[in-house]
N, C-alpha and C positions, 0 to 999 in steps of 0.2 A: 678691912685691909689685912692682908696676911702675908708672910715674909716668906718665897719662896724660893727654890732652888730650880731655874732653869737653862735650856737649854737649845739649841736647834735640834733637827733631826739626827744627824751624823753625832751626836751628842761628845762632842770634843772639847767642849768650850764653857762649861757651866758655870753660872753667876748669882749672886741671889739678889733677888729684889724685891719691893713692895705691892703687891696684884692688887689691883682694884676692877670692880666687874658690875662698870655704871649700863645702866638699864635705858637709859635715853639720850638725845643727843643733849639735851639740858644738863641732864648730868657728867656728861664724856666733858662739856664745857667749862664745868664747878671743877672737874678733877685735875685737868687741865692750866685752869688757873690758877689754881692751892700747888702743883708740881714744880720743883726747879728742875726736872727734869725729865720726860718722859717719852714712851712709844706703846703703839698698839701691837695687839698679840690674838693672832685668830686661835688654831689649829695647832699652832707651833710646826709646821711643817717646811720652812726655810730650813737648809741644812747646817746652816751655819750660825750667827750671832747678830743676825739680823732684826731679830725679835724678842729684845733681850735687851735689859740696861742695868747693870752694875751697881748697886746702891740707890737707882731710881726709880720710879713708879713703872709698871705696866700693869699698862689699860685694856683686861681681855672684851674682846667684842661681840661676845659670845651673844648677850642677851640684846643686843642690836638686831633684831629679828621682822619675819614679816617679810611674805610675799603677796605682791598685788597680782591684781587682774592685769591677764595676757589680753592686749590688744589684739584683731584680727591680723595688726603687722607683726606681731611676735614682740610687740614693746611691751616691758615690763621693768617693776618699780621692788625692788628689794634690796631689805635690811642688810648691811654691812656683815655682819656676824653670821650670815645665813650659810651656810657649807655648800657646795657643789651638790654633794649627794643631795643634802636636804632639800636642793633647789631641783633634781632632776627627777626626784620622787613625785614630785607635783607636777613639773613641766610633762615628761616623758609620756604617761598614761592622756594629756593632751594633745600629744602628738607635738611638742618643740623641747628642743636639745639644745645648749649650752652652746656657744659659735665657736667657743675656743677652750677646751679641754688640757689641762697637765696630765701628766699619767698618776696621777690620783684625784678621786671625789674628797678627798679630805681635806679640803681647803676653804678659806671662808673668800668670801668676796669684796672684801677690805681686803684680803691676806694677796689674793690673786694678781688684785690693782695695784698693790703698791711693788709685785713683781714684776706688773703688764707680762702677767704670763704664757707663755705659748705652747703648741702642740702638734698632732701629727702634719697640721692643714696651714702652717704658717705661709709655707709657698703659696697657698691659695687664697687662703683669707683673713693674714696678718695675726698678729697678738692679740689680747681680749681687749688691749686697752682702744682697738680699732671699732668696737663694738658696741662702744661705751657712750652712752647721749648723754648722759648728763649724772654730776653728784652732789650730796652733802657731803661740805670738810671744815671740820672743827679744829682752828688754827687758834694761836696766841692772841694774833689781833681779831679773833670774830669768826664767828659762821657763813657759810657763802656756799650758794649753787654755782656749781661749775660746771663748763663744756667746753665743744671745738668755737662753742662762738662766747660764752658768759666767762668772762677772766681766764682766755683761752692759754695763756703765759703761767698761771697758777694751775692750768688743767693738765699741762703736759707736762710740767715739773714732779706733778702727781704721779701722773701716771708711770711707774717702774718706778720713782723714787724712794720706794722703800720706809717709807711712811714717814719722810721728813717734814712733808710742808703742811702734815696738820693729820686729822683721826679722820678717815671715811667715816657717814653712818649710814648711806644710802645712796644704791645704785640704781639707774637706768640703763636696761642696755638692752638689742634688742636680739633674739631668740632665732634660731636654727629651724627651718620647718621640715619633720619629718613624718614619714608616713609609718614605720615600722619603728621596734626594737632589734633590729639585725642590722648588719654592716656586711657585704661579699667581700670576699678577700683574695685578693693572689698573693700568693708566696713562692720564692722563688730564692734557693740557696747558692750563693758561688762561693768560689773555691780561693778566690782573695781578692782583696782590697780593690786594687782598680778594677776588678769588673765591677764589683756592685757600685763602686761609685760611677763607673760608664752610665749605667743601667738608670741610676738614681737620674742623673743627667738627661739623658735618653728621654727618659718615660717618667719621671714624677708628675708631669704638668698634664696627664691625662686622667690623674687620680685627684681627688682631697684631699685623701689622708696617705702618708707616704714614712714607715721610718725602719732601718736597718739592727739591728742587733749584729754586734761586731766582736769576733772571738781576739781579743788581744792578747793571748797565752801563745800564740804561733808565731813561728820565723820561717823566714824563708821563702819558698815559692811559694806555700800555703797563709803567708802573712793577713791578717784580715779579713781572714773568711768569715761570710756573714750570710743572716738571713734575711734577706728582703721581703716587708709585708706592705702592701698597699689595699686599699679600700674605697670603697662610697657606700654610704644609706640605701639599706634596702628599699625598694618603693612593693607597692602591692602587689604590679605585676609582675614581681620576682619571684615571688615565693608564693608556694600553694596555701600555705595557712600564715597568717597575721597574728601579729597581738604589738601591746604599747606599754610593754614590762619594764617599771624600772629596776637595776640590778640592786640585787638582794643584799648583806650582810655579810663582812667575811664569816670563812666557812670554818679557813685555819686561825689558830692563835699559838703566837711563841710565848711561851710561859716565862719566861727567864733568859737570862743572857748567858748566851752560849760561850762554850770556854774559849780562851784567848786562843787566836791561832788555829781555831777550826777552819777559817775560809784562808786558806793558805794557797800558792803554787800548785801544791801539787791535787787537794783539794778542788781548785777551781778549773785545773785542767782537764780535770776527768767530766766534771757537772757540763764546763765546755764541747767537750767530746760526745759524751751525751746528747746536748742538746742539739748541737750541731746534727748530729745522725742521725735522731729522729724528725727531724723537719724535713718535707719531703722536696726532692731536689725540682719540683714544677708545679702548681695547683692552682687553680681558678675557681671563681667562685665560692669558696668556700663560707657557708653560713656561721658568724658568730655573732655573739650577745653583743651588746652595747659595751657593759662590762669589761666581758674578753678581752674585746680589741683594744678599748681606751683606758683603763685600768687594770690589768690583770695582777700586782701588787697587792690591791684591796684587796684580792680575796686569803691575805694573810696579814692579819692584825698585828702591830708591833713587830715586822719583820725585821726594823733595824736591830732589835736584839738580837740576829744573828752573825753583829760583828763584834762581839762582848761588849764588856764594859769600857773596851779602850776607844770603840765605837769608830767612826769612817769618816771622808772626805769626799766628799763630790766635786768633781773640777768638768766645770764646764765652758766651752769657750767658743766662740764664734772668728771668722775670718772669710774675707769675701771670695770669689769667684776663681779669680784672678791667682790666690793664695792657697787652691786645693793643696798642694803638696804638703802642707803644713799637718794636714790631717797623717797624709802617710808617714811624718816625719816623726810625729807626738807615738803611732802605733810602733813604729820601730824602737823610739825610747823605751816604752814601756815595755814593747815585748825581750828587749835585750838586756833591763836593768833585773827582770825577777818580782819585777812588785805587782803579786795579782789586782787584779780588777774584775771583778765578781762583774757585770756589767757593763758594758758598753754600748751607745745610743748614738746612730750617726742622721745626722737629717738634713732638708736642703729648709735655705731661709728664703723668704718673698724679700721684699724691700723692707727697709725701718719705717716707722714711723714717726710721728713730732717728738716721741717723749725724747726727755732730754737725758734720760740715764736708762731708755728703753734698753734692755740686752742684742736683740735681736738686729742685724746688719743683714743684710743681702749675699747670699753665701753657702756657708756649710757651720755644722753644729756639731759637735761631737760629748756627751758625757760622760765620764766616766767616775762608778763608785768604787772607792779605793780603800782597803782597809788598814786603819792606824796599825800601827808598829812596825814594817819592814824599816830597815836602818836607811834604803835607800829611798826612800818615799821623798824625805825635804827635798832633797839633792833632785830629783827626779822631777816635781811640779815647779822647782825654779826654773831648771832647765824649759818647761812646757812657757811656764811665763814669756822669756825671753825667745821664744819663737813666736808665740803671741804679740807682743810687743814688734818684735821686727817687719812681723806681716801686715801689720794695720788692724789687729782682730780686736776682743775684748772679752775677759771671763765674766760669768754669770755673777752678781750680787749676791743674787738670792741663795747662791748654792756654797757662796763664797766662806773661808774660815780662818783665811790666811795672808792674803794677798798685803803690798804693804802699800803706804799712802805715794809713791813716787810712781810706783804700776798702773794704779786707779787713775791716775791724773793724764797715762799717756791715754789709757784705753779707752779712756770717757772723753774727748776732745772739747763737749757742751756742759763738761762739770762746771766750770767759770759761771755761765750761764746758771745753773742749775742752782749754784752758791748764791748767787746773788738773786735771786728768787727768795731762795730761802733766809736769806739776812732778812730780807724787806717784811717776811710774815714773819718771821722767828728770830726779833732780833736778838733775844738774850739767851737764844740758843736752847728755849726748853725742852725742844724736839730731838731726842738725841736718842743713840744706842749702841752696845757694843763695839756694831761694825762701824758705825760713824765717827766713834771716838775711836776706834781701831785706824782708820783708815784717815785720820783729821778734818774730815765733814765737818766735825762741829769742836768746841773748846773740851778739852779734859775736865 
């Protein structure tokens, strides 16, 4: 055991506590029961403090490892601690793909589930946790397979719960069948807001995969300009030559944390302009990597170092159908306060599913990475809050670093439910973390 200093990704929040890095589910369960308080820790790739406990144990699940044999149905049986990438190294050159992808492989599959994290294709074919047959979860009161039918009120509690109701060690879930390693692509640039969410509206539901990159540095007629990329799996008889490549290693690496106030306004309006202008204003088909499309991040290692040491925020937030304006209203805040946003991600949502602290609603999705220190930054994500709140929506957990316990309780309507799950396995609360006791999930 060793005392360490962590952190989420957006590394805002650091704490230190006691790592432990049990090699079985036998052992996740000794550590487990010696803990008065603890949480598992894949990746550390949650942006906020959700993987993280203050004085108490965390449980990396690293050596939770082990991928099984791919059934002919794409069913497969693997370790908790297993990574994305590590998983599509094996899969990919087989010909099956991952059903629900984040925009990074750097995630473990414990890490994933207890986000129920989503991706370009959520309008088509839900979160990962939709995909999920069955698991091992090592709770206070005991070990148990779980699914939609074996302790199906303990499986959905799981799943996005954020690793309250016990330590994944093993997933079932079942596999994407593809024929290549290429994805076609159309890209299509407008020139603000409402078209590309016309567009989104329009034509998402002919694609799989569908998501916007959105210039929040503009006002005005230009407000919102974004670039639209959508996709499907290349098949064979797409493309004159084949192959079942999975993506390589990043290429770049940030050495160091870059000085405070590099990605500023004026900074990020220019990279924005940039980027805008080189995307071509209509394209089809265009061939890219697996990579490319669904992580293009990875191919730079430790990029968060490029918000210094004072390091970022990610506010991500959902609101249904009904509630688009809400997107246009959060882009006007931000583009009228001054506070850059290196990023912005706008996507549409399918339906939710059972989990009970699932993120994802029926709707619209918007991210955006924000970097620490503008003076108007608090003042600005409150405001985003309380249009949140008035529309019916609900910020992301996973991405969360701030939000307080009064917010949590409008935006999660099935938290009651979710609590009370979690008393029954966890009565003396040893399941806990940061954002739980941030947020009153669990006792101080």
């Amino acid at each position: 055991m060793t005392r360490e200093r962590l952190s989420g990704w957006g590394r805002t929040t650091p704490t230190i506590a006691e790592v432990q890095n049990p090699t079985s589910e036998d052992a996740v369960a000794q550590e487990l029961s010696l803990a008065t308080g603890a949480i598992a820790r894949g990746l550390g790739r949650s942006y906020g403090d959700a993987a993280q406990l203050s004085g108490g144990v965390v449980l990396l699940n690293r050596a939770l490892g082990g991928i099984g044999a791919i059934a002919a149905d794409g069913v497969v049986t693997i370790g908790a601690g297993v990574s994305i990438e590590e998983l599509l190294n094996v899969t990919i050159p087989l010909g099956w793909f991952i059903p629900v992808t984040p925009g990074t492989r750097q995630v473990t599959l414990g890490g994933a589930i207890a986000a129920d994290v989503h991706g370009k294709n959520h309008h088509r074919d839900g979160s990962l946790g939709d995909h999920v047959l069955e698991m091992r979860l090592v709770t206070p009161r005991g070990s148990f397979t779980i699914s939609p039918t074996i302790e199906p009120e303990l499986f959905w509690a799981t799943i996005g719960g954020m690793g309250l109701t016990g330590i994944v060690t093993m997933v079932t879930l079942r596999l994407h069948k593809i024929e290549t390693d290429k994805v076609l692509v159309d890209t299509t640039r407008f020139g603000d807001l409402d078209a590309v969410m016309a567009a989104m509206v329009a034509g998402d539901d002919d694609y799989r995969y569908s998501v916007a990159w959105v210039d929040c540095m503009t006002k005005g007629a230009t407000m919102g300009r974004a670039i639209l990329t959508r996709g499907e799996h290349a098949t064979r008889r797409d493309l004159e030559q084949t192959s079942l490549v999975a993506p390589g290693p990043a290429r770049l690496h940030v050495p160091f944390n870059a000085p405070s106030g590099l990605l500023n306004p004026l900074s990020i309006r220019a990279f924005n302009e940039l980027w805008f202008r080189s995307a071509p204003q209509h394209r089809e088909g265009e061939e890219q990597s697996l990579g490319t499309f669904f992580h293009p991040l990875d191919g730079v290692s430790d990029w968060n170092r490029l918000y210094g040491r004072r390091g970022f925020v990610q506010y991500q937030f959902a609101v249904a159908d009904a509630q688009a304006e809400v997107v246009v209203r959060a882009i006007e805040r931000l583009s009228s306060s001054g506070v850059p946003s290196f990023l912005a991600v706008l996507k549409r949502f399918g339906p939710a599913n059972h989990g009970l602290l699932s993120f994802p609603i029926s709707g619209w999705t918007l991210a955006l990475d924000l970097p620490v220190g503008p003076s108007a930054l608090p003042g600005v994500l409150d405001d985003l809050d309380e249009m949140v709140i008035e529309a019916g929506g609900r910020v992301y957990l996973a991405k969360d670093s701030r939000l307080s316990p009064e917010a949590v309780r409008v935006m999660y309507p099935r938290l009651p439910e979710f609590l009370e799950i979690k008393n029954r396995i966890d009565p003396r609360h040893q399941l806990a973390s940061d954002l739980a006791r941030r947020l009153h999930l669990v006792g101080k």
